[in-house]
MARTORKE-166677 format. One line per 8 residues: number of its first residue (from 1); their letters; for each residue x negated, y, z of C-alpha. Coordinates in Angstrom, 1 decimal. Each point is the difference from the previous one (the first is absolute). Layout:
% residues N
NUM = a = X Y Z  ...;
***
This chain:
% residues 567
1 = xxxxxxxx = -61.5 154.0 82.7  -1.3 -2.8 2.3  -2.4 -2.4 -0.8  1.8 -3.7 -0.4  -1.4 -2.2 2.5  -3.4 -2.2 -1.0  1.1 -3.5 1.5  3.5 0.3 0.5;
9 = xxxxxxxx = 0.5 0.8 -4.1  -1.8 -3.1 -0.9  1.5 -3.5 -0.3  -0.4 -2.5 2.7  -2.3 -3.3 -0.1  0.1 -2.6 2.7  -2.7 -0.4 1.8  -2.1 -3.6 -0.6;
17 = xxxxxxxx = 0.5 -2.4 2.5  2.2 2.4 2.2  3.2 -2.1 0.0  1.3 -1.2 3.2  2.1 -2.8 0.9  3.6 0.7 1.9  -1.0 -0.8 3.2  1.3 -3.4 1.6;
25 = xxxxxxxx = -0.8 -2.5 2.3  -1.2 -2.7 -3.0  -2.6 2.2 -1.0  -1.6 2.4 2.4  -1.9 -0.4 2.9  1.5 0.8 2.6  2.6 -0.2 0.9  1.5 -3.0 1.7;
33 = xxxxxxxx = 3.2 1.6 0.4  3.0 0.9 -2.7  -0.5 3.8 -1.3  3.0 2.3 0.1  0.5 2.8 -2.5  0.9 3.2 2.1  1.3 2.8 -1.3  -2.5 2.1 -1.6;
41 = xxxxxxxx = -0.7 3.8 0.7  -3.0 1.6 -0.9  -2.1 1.8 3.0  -1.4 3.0 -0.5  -2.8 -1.5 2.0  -3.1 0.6 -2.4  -2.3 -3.1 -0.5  -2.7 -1.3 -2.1;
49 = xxxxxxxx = -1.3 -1.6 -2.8  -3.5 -1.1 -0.8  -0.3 0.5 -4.1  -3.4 -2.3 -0.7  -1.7 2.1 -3.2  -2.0 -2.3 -2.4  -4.1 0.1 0.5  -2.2 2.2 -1.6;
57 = xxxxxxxx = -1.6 -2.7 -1.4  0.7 -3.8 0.0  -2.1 -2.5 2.3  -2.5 -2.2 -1.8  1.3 -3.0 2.0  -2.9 -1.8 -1.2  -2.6 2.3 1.3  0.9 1.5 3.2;
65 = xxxxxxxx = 1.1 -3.4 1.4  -3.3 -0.9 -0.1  -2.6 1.6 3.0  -2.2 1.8 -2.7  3.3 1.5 -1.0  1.1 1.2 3.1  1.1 3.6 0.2  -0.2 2.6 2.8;
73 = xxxxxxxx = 3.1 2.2 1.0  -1.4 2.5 -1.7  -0.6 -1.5 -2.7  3.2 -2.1 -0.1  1.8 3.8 -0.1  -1.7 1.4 -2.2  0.1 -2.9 -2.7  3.1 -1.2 0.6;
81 = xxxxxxxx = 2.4 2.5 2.0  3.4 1.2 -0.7  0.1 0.8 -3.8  0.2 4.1 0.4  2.5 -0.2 -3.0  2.1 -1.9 1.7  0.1 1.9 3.4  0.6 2.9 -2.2;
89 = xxxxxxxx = 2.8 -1.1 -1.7  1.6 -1.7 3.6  -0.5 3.4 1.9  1.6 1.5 -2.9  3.3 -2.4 -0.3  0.1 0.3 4.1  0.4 3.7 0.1  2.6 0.1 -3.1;
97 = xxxxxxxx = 2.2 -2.2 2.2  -0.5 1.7 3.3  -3.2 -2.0 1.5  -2.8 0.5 2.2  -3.2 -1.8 -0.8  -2.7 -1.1 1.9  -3.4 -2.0 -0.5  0.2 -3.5 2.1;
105 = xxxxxxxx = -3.1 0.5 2.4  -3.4 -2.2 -1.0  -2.5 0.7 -2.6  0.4 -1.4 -3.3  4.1 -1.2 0.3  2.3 0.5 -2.7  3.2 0.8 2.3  1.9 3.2 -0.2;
113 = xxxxxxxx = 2.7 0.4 2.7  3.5 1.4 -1.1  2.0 1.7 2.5  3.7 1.2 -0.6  3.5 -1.1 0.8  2.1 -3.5 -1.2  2.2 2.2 -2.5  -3.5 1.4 -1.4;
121 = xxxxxxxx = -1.7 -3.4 -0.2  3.3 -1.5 -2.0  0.0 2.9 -2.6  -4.3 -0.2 -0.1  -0.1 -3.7 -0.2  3.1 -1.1 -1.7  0.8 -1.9 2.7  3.3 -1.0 2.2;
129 = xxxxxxxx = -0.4 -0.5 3.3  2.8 -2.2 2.2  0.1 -0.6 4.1  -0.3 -4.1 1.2  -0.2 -0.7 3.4  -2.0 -3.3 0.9  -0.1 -1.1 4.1  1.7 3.3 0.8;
137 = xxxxxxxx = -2.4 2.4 -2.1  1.3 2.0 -3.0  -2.8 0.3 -2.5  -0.1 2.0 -2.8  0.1 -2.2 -3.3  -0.4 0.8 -3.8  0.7 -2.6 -2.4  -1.2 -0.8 -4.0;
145 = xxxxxxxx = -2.5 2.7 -1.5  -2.2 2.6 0.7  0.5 2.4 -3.1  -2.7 2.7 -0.4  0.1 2.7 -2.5  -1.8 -0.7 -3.5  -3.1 1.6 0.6  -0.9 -1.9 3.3;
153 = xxxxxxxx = -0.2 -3.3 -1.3  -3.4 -1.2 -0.4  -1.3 2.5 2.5  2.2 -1.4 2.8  -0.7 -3.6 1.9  2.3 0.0 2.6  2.6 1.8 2.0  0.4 -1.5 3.9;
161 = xxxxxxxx = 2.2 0.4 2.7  3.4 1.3 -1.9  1.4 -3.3 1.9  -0.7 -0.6 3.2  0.9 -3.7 0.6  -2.3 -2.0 1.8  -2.6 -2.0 -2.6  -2.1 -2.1 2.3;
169 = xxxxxxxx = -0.2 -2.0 3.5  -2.5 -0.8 2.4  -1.7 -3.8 -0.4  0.0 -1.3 3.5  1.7 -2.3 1.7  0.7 -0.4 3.7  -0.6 -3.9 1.2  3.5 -1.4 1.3;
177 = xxxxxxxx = -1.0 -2.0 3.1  -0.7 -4.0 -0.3  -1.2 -2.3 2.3  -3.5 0.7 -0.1  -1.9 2.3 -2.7  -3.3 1.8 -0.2  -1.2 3.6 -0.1  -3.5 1.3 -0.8;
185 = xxxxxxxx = -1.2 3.7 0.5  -1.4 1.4 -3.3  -3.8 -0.5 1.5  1.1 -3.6 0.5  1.1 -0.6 -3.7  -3.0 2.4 -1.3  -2.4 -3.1 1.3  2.3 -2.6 -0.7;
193 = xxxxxxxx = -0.9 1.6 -3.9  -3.5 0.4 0.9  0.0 3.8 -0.3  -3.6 1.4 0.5  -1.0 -0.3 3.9  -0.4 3.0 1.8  0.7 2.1 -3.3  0.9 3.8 0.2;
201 = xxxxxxxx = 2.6 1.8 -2.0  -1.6 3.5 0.8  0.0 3.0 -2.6  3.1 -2.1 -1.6  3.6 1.3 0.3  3.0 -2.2 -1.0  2.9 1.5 -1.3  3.3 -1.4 0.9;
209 = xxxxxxxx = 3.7 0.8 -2.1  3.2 0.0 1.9  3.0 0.4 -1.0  1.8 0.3 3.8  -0.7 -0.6 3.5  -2.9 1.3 2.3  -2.7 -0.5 2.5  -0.7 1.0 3.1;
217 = xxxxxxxx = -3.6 0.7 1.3  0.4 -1.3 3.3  0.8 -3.2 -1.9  -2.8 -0.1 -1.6  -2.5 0.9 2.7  1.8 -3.0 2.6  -0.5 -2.7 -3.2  -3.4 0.8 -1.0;
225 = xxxxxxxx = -0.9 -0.1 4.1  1.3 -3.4 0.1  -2.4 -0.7 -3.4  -3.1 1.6 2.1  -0.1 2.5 -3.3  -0.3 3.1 0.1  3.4 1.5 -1.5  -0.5 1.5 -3.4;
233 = xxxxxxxx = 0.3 3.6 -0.9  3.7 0.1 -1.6  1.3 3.0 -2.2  3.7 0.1 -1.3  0.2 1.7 -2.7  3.5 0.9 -1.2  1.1 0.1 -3.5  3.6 1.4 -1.4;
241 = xxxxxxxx = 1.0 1.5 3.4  -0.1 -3.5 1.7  -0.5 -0.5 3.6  -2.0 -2.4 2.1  2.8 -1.3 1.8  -0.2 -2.2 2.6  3.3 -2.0 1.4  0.2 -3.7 0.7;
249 = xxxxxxxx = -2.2 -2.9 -0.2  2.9 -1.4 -2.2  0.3 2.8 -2.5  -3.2 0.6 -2.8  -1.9 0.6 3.0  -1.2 -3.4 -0.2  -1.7 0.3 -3.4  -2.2 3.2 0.6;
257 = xxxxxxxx = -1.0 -0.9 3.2  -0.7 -3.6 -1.8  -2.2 1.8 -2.9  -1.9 2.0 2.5  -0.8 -2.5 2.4  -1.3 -3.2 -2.2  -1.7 2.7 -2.5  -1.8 1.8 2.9;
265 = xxxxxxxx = -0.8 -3.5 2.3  -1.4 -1.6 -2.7  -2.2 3.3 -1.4  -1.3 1.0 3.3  -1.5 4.0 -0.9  2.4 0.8 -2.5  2.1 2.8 -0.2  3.8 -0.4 -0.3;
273 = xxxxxxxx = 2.2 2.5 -2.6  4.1 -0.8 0.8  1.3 1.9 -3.1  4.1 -0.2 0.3  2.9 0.8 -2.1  3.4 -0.7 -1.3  1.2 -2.9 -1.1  0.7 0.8 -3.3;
281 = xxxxxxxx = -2.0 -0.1 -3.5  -0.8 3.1 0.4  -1.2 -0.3 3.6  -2.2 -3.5 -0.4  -1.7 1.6 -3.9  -1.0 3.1 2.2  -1.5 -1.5 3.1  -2.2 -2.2 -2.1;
289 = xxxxxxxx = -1.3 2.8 -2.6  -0.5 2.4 3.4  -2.2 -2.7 1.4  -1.7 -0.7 -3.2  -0.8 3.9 -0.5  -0.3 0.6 3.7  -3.7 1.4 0.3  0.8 0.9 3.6;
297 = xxxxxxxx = 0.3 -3.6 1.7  -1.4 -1.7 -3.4  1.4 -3.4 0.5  -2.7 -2.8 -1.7  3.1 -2.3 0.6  3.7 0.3 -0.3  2.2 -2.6 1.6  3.9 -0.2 -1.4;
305 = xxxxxxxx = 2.3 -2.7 2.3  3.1 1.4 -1.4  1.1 -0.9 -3.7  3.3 -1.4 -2.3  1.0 -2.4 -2.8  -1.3 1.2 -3.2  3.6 0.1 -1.5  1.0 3.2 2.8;
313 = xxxxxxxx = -2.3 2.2 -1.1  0.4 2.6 -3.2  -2.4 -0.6 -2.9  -1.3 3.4 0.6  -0.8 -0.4 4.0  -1.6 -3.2 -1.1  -2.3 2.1 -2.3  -0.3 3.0 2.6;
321 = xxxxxxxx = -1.2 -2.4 2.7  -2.3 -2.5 -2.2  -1.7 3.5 -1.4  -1.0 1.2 3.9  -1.2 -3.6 0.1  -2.0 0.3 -3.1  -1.5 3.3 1.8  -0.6 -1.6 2.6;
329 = xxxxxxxx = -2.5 -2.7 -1.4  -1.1 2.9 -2.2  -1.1 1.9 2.9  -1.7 -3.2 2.2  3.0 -0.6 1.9  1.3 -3.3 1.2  4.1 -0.9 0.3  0.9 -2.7 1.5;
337 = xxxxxxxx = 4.1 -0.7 0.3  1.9 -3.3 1.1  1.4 -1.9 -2.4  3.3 -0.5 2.0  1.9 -2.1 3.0  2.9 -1.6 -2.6  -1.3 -3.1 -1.8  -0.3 0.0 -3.7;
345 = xxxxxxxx = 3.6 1.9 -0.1  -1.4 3.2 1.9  3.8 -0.3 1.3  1.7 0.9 -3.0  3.3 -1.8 -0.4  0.0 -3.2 -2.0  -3.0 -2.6 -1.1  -2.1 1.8 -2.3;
353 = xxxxxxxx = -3.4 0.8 1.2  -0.9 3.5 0.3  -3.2 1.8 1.7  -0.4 2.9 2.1  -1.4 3.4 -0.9  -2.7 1.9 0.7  -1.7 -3.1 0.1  0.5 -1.0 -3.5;
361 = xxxxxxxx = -1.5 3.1 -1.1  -3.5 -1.7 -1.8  -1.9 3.0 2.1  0.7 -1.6 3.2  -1.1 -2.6 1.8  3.5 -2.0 0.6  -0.1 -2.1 3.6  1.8 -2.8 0.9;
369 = xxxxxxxx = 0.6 -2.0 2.8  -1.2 -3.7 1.5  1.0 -1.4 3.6  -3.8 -0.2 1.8  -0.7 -2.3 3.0  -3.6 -0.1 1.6  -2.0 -1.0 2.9  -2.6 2.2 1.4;
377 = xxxxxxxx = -1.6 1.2 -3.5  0.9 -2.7 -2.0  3.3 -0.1 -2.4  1.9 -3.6 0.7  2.5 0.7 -2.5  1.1 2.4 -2.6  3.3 -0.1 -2.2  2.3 2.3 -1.7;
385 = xxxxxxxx = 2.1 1.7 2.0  3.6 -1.0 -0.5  2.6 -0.1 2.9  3.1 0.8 -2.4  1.7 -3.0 2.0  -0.3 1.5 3.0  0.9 3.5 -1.8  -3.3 1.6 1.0;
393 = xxxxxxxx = -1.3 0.9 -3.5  -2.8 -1.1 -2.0  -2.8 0.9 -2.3  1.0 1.9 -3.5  -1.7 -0.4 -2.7  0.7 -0.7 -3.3  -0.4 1.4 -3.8  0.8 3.8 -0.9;
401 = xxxxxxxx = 2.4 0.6 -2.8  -1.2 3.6 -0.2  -3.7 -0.1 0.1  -2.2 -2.1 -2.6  -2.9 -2.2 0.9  -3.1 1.4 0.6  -3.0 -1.7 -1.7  -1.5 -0.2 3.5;
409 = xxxxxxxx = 2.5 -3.1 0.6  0.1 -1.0 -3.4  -1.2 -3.0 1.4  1.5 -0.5 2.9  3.1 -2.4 -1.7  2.7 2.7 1.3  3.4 -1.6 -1.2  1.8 1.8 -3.0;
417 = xxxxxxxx = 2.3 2.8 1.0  3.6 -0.3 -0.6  -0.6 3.4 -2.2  -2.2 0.5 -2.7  -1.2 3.4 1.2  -1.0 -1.7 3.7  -3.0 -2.3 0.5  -1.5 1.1 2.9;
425 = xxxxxxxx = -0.5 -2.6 2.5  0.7 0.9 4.2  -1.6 -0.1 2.3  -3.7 0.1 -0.1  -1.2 -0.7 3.3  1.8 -1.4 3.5  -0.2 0.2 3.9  1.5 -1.0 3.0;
433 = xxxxxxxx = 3.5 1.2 0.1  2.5 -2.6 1.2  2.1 1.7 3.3  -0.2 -3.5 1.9  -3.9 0.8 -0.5  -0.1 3.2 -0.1  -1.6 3.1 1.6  0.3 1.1 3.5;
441 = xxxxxxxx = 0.7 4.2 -0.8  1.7 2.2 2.6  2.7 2.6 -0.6  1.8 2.4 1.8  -1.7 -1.5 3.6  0.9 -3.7 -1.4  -2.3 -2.3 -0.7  1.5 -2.8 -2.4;
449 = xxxxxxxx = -1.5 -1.9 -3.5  0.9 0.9 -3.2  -0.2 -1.6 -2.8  0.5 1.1 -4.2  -2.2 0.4 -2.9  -0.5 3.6 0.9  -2.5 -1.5 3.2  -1.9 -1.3 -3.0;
457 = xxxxxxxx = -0.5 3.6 -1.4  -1.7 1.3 2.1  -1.9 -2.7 0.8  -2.0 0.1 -3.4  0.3 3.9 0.5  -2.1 -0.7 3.3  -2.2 -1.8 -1.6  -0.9 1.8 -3.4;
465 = xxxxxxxx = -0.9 2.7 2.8  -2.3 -2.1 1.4  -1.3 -0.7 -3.3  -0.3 3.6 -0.9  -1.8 0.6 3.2  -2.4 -2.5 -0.8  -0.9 0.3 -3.7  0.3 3.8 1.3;
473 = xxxxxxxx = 2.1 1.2 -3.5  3.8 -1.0 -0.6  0.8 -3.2 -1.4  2.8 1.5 -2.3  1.8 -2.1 -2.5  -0.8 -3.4 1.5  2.1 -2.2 -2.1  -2.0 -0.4 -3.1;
481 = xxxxxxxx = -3.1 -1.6 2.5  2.3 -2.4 1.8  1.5 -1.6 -2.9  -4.1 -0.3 -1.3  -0.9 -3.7 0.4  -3.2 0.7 2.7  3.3 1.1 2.0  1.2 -3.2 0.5;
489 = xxxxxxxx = -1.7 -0.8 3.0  1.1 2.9 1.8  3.6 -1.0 0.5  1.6 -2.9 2.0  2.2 -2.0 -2.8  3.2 -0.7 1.1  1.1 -3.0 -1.4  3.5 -0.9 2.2;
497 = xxxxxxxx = 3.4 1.4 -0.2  2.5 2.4 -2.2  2.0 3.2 0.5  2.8 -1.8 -2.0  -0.5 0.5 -3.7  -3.9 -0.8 -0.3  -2.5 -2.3 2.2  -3.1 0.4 0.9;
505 = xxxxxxxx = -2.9 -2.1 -1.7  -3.9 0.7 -0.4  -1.0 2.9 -1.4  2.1 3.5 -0.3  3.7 -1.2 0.4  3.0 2.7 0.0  0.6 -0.3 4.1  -3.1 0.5 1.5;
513 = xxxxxxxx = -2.3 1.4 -3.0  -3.6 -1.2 0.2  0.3 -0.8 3.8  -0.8 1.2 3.5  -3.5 2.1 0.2  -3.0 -1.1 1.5  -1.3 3.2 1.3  -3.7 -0.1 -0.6;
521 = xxxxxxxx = 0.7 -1.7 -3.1  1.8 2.6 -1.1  -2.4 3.3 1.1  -2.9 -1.8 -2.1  2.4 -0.6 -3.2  1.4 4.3 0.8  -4.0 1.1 0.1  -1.1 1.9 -2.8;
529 = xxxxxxxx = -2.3 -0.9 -2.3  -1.4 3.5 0.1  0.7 3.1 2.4  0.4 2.6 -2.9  3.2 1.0 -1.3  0.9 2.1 -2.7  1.5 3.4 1.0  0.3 1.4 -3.6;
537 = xxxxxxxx = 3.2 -0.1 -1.8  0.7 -3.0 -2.6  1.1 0.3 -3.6  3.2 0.1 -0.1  2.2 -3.5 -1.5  3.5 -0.6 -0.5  1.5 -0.3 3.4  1.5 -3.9 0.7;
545 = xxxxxxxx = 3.8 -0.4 0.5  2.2 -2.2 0.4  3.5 -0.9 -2.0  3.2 0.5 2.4  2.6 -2.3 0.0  -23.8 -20.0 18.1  -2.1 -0.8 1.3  -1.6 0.1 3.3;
553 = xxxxxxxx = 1.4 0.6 3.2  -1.8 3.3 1.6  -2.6 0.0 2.5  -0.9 2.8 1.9  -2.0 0.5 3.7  2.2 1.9 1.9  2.4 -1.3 2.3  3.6 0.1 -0.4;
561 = xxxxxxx = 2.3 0.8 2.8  2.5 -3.0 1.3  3.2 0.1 -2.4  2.9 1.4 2.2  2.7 -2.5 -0.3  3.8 1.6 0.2  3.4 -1.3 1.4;
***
């Protein structure tokens, strides 16, 4: 007599925080365009799933954010790896319902990849999956809840990728040509912020997510030519099955080539990791846990330009993402991630203010944006950037409903969040990102400014590699040291302007955080008050989660090349 099945004999439990909205144009970003049901058929194409096991052992937060609590890879596995319960049971469930499983590369990550075909995955996962076709692509979509069998809740986080709709966009913005407007090169707005003079980058490598588009290397070696740099060492490294793919300056093109080229100008020395993937959940979780465990390239600093309104995401992506944050600071590792190009909407329908995520995750260092105008090394004037009259974006920023406030800005007067579960305040810091000032990039042979929040990433990226350079250990989870009081006079306050639902006023404000840096200001406030750092695991705390739902202008000695003024 055969043995009755372990999982598929048990009862069925959804999933926490696995629901997912019916996908329309009010709530998801993208798309722009109406989406068409098509008629569904199954392919027998297999695919995959990335099933996120819960660690071995929670994170003490409270510990391993700090630098004496800092972990190595090693030690990060071994503490708090994949419980091996719960990769049992998940390799166990997989093969009852016809699944391959594999480990998800990097030391220390709690991802198993699932393998198997759409009529598996719907009988494994409880799932449904439809066809939509948005701008002429079908996508496959699965609506409502993830339900798991009995005895894999508790032991399972997450499950990514069973839809494949697109969950996040790139925040630039090309400048629509005026009468007259400026662009700087990133070495030009690097001394405009008084970044340290003549400062190296070397032994550093920034790590860069994207979610589409390429580069090419002959770009790269023609722009850093015209900088008189030497062109930085740049490694793609290719998550999910994605491709570097290269096509037009008008395609995401523009935004890798932007991240690799203000990162790498402005961090002279430092090594450049291009990690791509789908646009999906499952694609953007993955790319930023690979970089975080990635002891090959070992980013210090990990730059995200792409991102979406908190109210797209699932409750459990939210979790999956913010918990390869939390590894991240765990580990030494800086993330910096634009805060958006939409105004205090983030470009969801209607008035109510919502902000963008990643960069609300309270691991991150959320940037926003100002419009920056200087003369030789001196700033004349710096605002918020807002050009939502002439439809050309501005800053977001605003207060999470998801994530709560962190005592770190407990005092920083953040405005109460339409939800009780929200609280944390966005952004945290700012930079030049206004497309009528904006950088001069090229792309695909074209040399052009761009503009967006996601210039502003990698700006701080750049310099927290400088930094690190410097104090010659990683600066790690910055956040908590910025919001300090001695901090204060390391940021330009800017006082002047609004993205729409807030202004900006002394202090931390909710468009341009606690202001523009002032570079040298900054690498003394990042230095460490000692060079040691604990490589031994912590005790181990309950894990923190979250409930669903000005100064002076800077002064430095070098020279700063004539502003190139545009038609």
């Amino acid at each position: 007599m055969a043995a009755t099945p372990r999982f598929a004999s048990q009862p069925r439990v959804t999933l926490p925080g696995s629901q997912k909205h019916p996908l329309t144009t009010d709530t998801e970003v993208p798309p722009p365009a109406p989406v068409k049901a098509a008629a569904t058929k199954l392919s027998a194409t297999p695919f995959t799933v990335t099933v996120i096991v819960k660690r071995k052992n929670p994170l003490n937060l409270k510990q391993v954010l700090k630098p004496a609590g800092r972990l190595t890879h090693a030690a990060f596995a071994k503490a708090h790896g994949p419980s091996p319960d719960g990769v049992k049971l998940v390799k166990a469930f997989a093969k009852e319902f016809g699944l391959t499983v594999a480990p998800a590369p990097g030391q220390g990550r709690r991802a198993l990849y699932l393998t198997g075909t759409a009529a598996a995955m719907q009988t494994a996962f409880g799932v449904t999956f439809a066809t939509k076709i948005m701008e002429g692509t079908k996508y496959r979509v699965r609506e409502g809840d993830i339900c798991l069998p009995k005895e894999l809740i508790g032991h399972v986080d997450a499950v990514l990728g069973l839809d494949n709709r697109p969950q996040a966009k790139p925040h630039f913005r090309h400048h629509k040509p005026a009468a007259t407007s400026v662009s700087y090169t990133p070495v030009q707005v690097g001394q405009l912020y008084g970044f340290p003079s003549g400062a190296k980058a070397t032994g550093q490598t920034i790590g860069l997510i994207e979610l589409g588009g390429g580069f090419r290397a002959a770009d790269i070696t023609a722009y850093f030519k015209t900088l008189g740099q030497t062109a930085p060492k740049v490694t793609a490294v290719l998550v999910d099955k994605a491709k570097n793919t290269p096509t037009t300056s008008s395609s995401a093109d523009g935004e890798v080539m932007l991240d690799i080229e203000v990162a790498a100008a402005v961090a002279p020395g430092a090594n450049i990791a291009v990690y791509f993937a789908p646009n999906t959940d499952q694609g953007f979780i993955d790319a930023i846990s690979q970089a975080v465990h990635d002891t090959v390239n070992k980013p210090s600093v990990i730059s995200i330009s792409w991102g979406g309104p908190e109210s797209t995401w699932t409750a459990q992506s939210l979790a999956a993402l913010d918990a390869a944050c939390q590894s991240a600071a765990a580990l030494g590792i800086t993330i910096t991630v634009a805060a958006g190009d939409d105004g205090s909407t983030d470009g969801v329908k209607g008035t109510v203010n919502h902000v963008d995520f990643p960069a609300s995750s309270p691991h991150v260092l959320g940037c926003g944006g100002t419009k920056l105008l200087g003369s030789g090394t001196t700033i004349t004037s710096e605002v918020v950037w807002n050009e939502l009259t002439a439809n050309e974006g501005a800053t977001g920023g605003g207060v999470s409903n998801v994530f709560p406030l962190p005592t770190w800005q407990a005092k920083s007067n953040v405005p109460k969040p339409t939800v009780a579960a929200g609280g944390r305040g966005v952004p945290d810091v700012s930079g030049n990102a206004d497309p009528s000032t904006g950088y001069t990039v090229r792309v695909d042979g074209s040399t052009f400014p761009i503009g967006g929040t996601s210039a502003v990433a990698p700006l701080w990226a750049g310099l927290i590699a400088l930094c690190n350079a410097q104090n010659k250990t990683t600066a790690g989870f910055i956040n908590p040291a910025l919001y300090a009081a001695a901090a204060a006079k390391s940021f330009r306050d800017i006082t002047s302007g609004n993205n729409g639902g807030f202004k900006a006023g002394p202090g931390w404000d909710a468009c341009t955080g606690l202001g523009s840096p002032i570079g040298t200001a900054i690498a003394k406030t990042l230095a460490p008050a000692t060079k040691s750092t604990s490589k031994t695991a912590v005790k181990n705390a309950p894990e923190i989660r979250f409930r669903p739902h000005k100064k002076a202008p800077t002064k430095t000695a070098a020279k700063t090349p004539a502003l190139r003024r545009l038609k």
